[in-house]
Backbone bond lengths (Angstrom), bond angles and torsions (degrees), N, CA, C in turn:
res aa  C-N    CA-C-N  psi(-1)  N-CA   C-N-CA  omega(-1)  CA-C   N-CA-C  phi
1 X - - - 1.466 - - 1.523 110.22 -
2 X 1.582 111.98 142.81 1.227 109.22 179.57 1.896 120.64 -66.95
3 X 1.760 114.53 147.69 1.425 81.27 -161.35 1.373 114.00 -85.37
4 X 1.190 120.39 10.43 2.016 120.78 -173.67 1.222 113.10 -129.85
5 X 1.290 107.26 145.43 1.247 126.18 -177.14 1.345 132.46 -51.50
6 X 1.243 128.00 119.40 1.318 126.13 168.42 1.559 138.07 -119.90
7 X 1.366 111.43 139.65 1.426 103.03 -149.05 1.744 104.57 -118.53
8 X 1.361 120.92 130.37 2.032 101.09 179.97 1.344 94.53 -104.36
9 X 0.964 135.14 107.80 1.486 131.07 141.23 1.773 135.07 -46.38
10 X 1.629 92.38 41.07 1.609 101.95 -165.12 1.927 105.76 -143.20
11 X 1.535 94.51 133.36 1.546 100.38 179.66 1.844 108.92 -71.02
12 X 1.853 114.29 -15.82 1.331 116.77 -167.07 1.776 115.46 -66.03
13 X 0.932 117.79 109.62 1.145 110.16 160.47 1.630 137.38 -80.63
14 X 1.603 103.47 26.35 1.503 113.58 165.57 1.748 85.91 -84.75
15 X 1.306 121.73 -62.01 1.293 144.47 -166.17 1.584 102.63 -28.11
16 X 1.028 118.78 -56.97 1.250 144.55 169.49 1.480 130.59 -46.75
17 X 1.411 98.46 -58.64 1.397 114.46 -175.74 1.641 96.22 -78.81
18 X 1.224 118.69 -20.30 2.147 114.93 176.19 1.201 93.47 -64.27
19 X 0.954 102.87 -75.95 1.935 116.31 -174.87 1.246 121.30 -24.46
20 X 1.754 107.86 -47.31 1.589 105.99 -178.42 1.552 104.78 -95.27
21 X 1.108 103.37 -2.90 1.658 104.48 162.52 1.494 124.59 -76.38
22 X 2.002 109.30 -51.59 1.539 94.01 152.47 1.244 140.79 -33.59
23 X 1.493 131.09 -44.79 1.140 162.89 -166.48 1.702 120.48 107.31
24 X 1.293 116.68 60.41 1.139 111.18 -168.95 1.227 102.60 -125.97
25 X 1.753 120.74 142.20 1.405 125.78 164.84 1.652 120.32 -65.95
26 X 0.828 126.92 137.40 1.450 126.19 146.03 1.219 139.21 -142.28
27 X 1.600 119.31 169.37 1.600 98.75 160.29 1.841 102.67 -118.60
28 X 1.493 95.91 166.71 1.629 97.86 -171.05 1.412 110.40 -106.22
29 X 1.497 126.72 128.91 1.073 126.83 -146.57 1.615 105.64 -136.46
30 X 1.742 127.44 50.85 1.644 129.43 -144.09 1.357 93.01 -64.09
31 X 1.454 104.01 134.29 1.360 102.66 174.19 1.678 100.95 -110.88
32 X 1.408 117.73 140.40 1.217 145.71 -165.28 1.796 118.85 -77.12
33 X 1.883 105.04 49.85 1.996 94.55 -164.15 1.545 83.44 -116.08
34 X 1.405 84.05 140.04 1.335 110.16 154.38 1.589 119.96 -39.43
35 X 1.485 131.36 127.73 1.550 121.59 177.90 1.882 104.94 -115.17
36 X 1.366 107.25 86.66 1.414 104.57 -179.14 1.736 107.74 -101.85
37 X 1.501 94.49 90.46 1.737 93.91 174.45 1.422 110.96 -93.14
38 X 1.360 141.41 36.63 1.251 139.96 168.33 1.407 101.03 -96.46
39 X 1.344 136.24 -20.60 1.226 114.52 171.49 1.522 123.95 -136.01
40 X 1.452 83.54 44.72 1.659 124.17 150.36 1.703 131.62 -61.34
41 X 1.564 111.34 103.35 1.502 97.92 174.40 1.361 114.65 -83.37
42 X 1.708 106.62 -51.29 1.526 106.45 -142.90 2.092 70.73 -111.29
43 X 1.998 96.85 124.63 2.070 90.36 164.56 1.302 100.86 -68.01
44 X 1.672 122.83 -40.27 1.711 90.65 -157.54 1.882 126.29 -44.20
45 X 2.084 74.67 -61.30 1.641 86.87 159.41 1.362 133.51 -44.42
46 X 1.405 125.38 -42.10 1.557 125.24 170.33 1.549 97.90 -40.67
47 X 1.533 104.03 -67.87 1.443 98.02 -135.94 1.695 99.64 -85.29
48 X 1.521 117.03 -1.84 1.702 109.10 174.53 1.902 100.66 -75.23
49 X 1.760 114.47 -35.30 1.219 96.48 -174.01 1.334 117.58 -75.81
50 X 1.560 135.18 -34.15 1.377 132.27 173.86 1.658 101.66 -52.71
51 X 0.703 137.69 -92.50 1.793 141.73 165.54 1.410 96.77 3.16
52 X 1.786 119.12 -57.95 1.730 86.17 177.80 1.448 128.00 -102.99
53 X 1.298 113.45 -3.79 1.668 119.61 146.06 1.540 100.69 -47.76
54 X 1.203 123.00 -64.35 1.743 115.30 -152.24 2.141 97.05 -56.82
55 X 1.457 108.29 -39.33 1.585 105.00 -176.46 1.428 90.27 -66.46
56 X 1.283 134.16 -77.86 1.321 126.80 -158.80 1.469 114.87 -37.88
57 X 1.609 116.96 -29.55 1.685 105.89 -178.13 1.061 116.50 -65.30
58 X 1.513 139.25 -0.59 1.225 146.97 -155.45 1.404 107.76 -137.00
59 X 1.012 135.74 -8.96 1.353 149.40 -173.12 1.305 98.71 -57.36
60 X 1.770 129.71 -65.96 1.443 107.96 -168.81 1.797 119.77 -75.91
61 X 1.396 100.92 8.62 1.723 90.14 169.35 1.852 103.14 -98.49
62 X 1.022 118.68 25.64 1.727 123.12 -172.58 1.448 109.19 -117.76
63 X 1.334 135.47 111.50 1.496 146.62 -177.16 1.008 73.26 -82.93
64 X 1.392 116.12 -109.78 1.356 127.75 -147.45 2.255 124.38 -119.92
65 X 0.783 86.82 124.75 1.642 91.92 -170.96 1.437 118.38 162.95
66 X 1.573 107.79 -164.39 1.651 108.18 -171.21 1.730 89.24 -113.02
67 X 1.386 146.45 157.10 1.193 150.90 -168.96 1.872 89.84 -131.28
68 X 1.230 120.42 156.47 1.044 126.79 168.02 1.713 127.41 -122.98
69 X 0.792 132.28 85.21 1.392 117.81 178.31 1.564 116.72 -80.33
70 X 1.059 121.74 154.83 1.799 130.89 160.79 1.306 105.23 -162.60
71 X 1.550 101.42 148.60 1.449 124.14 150.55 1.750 118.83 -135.70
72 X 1.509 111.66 151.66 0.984 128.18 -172.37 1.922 115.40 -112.28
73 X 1.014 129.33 120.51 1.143 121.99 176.66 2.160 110.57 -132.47
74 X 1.199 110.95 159.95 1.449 123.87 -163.67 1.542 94.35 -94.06
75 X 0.923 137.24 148.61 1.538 135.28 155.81 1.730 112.10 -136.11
76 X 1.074 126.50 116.02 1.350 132.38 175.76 1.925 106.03 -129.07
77 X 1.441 98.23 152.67 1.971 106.80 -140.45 2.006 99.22 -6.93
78 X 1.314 110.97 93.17 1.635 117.46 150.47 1.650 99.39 73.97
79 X 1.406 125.66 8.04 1.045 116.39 -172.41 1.482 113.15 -113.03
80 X 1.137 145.22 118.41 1.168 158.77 118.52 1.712 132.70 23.12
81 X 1.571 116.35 61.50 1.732 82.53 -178.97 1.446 91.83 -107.09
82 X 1.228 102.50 178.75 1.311 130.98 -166.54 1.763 112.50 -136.46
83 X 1.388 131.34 -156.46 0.991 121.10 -167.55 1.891 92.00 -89.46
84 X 1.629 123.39 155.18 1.723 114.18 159.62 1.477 115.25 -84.03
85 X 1.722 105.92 143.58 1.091 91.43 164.70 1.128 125.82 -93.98
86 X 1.029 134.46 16.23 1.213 143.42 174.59 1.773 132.11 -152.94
87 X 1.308 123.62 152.10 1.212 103.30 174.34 1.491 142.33 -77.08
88 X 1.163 88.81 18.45 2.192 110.19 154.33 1.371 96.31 -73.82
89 X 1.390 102.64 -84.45 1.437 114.91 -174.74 1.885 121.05 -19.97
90 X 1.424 101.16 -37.42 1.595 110.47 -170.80 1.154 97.72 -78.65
91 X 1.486 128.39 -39.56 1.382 114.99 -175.58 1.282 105.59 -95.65
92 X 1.218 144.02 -10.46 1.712 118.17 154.24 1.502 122.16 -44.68
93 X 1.461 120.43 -65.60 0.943 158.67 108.90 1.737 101.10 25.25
94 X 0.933 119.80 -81.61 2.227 107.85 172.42 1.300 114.05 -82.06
95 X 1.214 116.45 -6.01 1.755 132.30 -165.04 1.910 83.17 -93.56
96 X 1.416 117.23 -49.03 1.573 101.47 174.82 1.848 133.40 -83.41
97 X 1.672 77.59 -17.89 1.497 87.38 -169.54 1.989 96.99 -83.38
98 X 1.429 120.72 1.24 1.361 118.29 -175.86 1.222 115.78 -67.09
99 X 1.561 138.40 164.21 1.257 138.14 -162.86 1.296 115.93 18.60
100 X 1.727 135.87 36.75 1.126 111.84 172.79 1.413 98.89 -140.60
101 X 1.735 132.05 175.18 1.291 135.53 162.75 2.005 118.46 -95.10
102 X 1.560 87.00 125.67 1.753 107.07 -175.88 1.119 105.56 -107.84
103 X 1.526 151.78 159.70 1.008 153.10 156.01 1.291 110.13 -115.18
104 X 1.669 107.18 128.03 1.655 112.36 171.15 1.513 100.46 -103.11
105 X 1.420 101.91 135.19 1.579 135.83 158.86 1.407 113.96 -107.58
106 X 1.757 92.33 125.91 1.680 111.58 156.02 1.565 103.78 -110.25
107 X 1.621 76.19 147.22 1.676 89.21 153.49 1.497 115.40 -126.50
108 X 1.090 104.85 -178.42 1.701 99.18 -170.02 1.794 102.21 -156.87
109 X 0.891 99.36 152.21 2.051 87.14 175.51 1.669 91.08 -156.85
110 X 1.215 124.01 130.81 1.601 143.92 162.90 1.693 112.74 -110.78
111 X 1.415 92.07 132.95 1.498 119.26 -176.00 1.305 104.94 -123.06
112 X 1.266 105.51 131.88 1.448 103.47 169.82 1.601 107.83 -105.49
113 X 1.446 99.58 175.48 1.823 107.61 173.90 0.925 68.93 -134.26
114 X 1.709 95.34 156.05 1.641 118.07 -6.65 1.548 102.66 -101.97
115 X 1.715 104.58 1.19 2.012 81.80 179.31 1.164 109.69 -88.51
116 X 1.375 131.65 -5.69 1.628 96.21 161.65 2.148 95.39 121.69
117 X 1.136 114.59 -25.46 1.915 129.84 -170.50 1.189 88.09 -41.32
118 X 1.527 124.38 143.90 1.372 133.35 -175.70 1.389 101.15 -141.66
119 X 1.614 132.27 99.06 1.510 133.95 -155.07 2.073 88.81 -117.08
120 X 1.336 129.96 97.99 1.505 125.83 168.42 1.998 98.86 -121.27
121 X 1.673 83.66 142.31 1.420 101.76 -176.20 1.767 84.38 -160.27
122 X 1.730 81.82 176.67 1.681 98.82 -167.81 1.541 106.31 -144.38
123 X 1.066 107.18 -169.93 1.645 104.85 -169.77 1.939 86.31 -163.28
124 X 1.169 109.77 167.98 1.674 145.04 -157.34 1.132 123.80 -152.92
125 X 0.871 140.59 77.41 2.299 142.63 156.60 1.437 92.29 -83.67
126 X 1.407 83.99 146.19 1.892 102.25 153.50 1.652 103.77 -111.96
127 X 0.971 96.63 143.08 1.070 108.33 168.65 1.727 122.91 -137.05
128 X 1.551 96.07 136.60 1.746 104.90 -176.45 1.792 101.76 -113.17
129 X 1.276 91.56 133.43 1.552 100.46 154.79 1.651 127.43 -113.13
130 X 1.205 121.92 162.31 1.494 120.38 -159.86 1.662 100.57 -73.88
131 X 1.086 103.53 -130.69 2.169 111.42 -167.38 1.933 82.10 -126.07
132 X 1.269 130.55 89.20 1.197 132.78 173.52 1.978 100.45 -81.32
133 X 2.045 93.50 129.20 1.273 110.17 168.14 1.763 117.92 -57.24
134 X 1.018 102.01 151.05 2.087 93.16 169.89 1.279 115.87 -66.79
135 X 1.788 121.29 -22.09 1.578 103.48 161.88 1.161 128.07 -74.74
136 X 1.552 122.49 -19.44 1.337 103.56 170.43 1.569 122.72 -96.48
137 X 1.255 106.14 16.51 1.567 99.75 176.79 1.563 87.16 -93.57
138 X 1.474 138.86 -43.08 0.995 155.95 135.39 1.933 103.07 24.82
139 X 1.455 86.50 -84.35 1.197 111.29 -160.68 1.093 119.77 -45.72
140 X 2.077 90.06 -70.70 1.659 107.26 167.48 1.463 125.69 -54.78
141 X 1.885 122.22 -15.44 1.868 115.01 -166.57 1.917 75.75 -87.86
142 X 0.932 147.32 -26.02 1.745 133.32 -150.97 1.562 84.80 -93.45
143 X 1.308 149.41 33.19 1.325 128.33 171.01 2.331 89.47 -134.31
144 X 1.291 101.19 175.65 0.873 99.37 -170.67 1.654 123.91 -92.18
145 X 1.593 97.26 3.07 1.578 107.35 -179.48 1.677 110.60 -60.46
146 X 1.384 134.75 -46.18 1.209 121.63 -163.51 1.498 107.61 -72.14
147 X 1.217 145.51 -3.91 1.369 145.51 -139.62 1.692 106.67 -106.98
148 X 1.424 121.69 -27.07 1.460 127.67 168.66 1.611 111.53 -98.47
149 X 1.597 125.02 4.69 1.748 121.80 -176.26 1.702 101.18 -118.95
150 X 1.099 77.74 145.92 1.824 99.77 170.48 1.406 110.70 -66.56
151 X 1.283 125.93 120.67 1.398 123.71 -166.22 1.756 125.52 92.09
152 X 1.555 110.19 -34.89 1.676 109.50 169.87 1.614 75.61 113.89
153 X 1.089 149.12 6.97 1.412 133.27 -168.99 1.287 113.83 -118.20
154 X 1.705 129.17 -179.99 1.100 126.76 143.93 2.051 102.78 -162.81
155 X 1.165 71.67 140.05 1.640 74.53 -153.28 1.739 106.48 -77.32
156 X 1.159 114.74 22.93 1.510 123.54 -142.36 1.729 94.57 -145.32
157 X 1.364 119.06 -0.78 1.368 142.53 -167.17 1.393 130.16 -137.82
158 X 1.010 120.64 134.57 1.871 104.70 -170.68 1.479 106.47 -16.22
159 X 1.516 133.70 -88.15 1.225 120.02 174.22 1.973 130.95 23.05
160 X 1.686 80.61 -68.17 2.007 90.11 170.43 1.292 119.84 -37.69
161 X 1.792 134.04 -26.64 0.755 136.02 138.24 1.571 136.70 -20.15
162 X 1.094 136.69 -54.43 1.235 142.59 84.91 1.418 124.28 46.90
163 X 0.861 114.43 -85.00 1.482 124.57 -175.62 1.416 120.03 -78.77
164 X 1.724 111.95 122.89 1.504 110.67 -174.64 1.964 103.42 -81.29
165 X 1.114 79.75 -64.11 2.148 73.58 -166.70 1.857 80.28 -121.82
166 X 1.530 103.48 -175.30 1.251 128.00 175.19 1.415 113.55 -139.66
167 X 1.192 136.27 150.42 2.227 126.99 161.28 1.241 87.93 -134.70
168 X 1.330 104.88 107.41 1.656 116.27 140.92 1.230 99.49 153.80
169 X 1.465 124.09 -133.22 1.607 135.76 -177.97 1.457 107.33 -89.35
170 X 1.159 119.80 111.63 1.357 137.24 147.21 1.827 120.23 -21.99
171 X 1.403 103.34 -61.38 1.223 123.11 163.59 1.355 125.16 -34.07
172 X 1.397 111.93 -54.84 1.239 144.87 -176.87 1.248 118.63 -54.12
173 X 1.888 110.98 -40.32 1.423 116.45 162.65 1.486 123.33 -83.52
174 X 1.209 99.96 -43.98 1.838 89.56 156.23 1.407 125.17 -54.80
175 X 1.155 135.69 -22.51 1.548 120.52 172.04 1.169 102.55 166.46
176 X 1.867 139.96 -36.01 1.331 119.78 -119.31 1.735 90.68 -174.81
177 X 1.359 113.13 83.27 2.147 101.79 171.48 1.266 98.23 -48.99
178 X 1.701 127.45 120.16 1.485 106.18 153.55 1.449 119.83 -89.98
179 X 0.994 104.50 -17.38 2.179 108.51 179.96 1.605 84.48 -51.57
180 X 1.447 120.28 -48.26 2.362 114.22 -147.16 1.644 67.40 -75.89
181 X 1.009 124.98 -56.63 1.763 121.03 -142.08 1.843 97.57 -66.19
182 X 1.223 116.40 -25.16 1.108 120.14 -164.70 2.028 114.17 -83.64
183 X 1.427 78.29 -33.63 1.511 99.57 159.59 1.282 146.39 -44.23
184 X 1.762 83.73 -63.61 1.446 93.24 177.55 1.626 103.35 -86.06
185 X 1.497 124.89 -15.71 1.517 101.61 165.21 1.226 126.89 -67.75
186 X 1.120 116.95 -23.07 1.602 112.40 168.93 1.468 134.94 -52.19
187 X 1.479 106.83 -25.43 0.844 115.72 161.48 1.741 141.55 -82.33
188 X 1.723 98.62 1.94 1.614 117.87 168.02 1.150 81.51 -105.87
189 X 1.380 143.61 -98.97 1.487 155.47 -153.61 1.541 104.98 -37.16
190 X 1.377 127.96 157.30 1.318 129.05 150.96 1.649 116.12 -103.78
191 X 1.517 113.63 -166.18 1.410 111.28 -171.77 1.383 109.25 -81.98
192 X 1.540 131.99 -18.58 1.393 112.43 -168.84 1.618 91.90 -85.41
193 X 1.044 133.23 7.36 1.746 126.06 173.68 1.281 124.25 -89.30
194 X 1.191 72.41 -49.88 1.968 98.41 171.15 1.788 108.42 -67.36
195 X 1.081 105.71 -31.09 1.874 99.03 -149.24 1.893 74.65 -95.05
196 X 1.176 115.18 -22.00 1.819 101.81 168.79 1.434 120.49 -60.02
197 X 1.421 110.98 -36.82 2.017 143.46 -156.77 1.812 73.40 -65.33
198 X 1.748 113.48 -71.89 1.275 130.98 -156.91 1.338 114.65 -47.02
199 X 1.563 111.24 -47.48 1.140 112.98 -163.63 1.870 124.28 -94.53
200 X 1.575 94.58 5.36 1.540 122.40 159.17 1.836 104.64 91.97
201 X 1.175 107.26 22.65 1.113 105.51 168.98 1.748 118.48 -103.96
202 X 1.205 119.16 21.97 1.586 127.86 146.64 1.174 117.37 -78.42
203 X 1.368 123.99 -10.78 1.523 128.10 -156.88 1.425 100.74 -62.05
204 X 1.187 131.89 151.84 1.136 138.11 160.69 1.928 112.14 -116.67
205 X 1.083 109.46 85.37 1.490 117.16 -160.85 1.837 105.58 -53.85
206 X 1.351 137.10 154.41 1.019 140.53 -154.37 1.798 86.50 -118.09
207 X 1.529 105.97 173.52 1.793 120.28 -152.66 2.304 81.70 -52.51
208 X 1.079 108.05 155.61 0.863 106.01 170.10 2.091 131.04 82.45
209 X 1.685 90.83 -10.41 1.526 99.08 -153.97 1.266 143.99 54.98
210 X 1.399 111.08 17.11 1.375 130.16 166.73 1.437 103.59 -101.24
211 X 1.383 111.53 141.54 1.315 122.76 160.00 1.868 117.15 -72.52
212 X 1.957 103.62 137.76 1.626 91.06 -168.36 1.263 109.91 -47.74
213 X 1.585 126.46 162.62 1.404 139.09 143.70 0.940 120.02 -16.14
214 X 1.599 111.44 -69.28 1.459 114.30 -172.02 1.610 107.31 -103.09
215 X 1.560 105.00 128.24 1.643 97.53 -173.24 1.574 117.35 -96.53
216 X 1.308 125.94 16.00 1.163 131.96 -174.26 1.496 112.09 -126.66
217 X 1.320 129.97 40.71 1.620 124.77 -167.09 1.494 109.90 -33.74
218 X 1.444 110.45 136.69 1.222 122.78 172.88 1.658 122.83 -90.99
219 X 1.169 115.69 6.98 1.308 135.30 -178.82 1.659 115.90 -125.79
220 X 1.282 107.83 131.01 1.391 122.17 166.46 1.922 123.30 -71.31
């Protein structure tokens, strides 16, 4: 087992399921913030400050460890989506983002206890989707997948369909850069923690010691 603590400050269970896919322990710790990207200018900035509100909401249940916050948001020309609330919302929402390129941004910010180190960085994909018909935006906004992703999507879910090419981190559109995230832990963590993470002895094996089937749950 890895020897330090790790904390997600996130209700996502893509978020989750990366993490325990790297091989990393954690415990899950949802922190409860409001996500108002309508009166959002700059995403990087949006989404580095929600990421460290979401760690800070959790901060006084944390003795000792690294806490994680992130958020992910869609941006297509300067605009802002966020999660829909509804399945109108999902199909405006792929009905604009169709035949064109959006870029999703995370941010992420790690705190450690008890001194206080505050490590935030972000990550960037573009992403293009093809010329989507109205039945299948149709199809896919009447099910319950678009309603927890930034944009109405998830690229990790029928949706991926959807998507012509990508440039950047893969990761990044599912929920979570782990190379940036992996980065900047290195710089709290040292190598005998890490070189444990690496060598698959963080794993926390699932009923059976197999890892689930599907490594990206589409449900909260």
């Amino acid at each position: 087992m890895q020897d330090k603590k790790l904390y997600l400050a996130s209700r996502s269970p893509r978020r989750a399921a990366l993490l325990r896919q790297m091989g990393f322990t954690f415990e899950t710790l949802p922190a409860d913030v409001p996500e108002d990207n309508e009166s959002a200018e700059d995403p990087v900035q949006h989404a580095l400050a929600l990421s460290r509100r979401k760690a800070e909401a959790v901060l006084d249940r944390v003795a000792e460890g690294v806490v994680v916050g992130a958020d992910t948001v869609v941006v297509l020309n300067g605009v802002l989506f966020g999660k829909p609330r509804n399945g109108d919302e999902a199909r405006d929402m792929l009905a604009r983002l169709s035949g064109k390129t959006h870029t999703v941004v995370t941010g992420f910010t790690l705190i450690h206890r008890p001194s206080g180190q505050i490590i935030s960085d972000f990550e960037k994909t573009d992403v293009t989707f093809r010329s989507l018909e109205s039945w299948e935006v149709d199809a896919y906004a009447s099910t319950p997948h678009p309603l927890d992703k930034a944009g109405a999507y998830g690229i990790q879910d029928p949706s991926g369909l959807f998507v012509e090419r990508i440039d950047g981190c893969f990761y990044n559109v599912v929920g979570f850069p782990l190379t940036r995230f992996y980065g900047a832990l290195k710089r709290m963590w040292g190598r005998e923690t890490l070189g444990r993470v690496l060598r698959g002895t963080g794993i926390t094996p699932a009923a059976g010691g197999m890892e689930p089937a599907l490594p990206y749950p589409d449900t909260v």
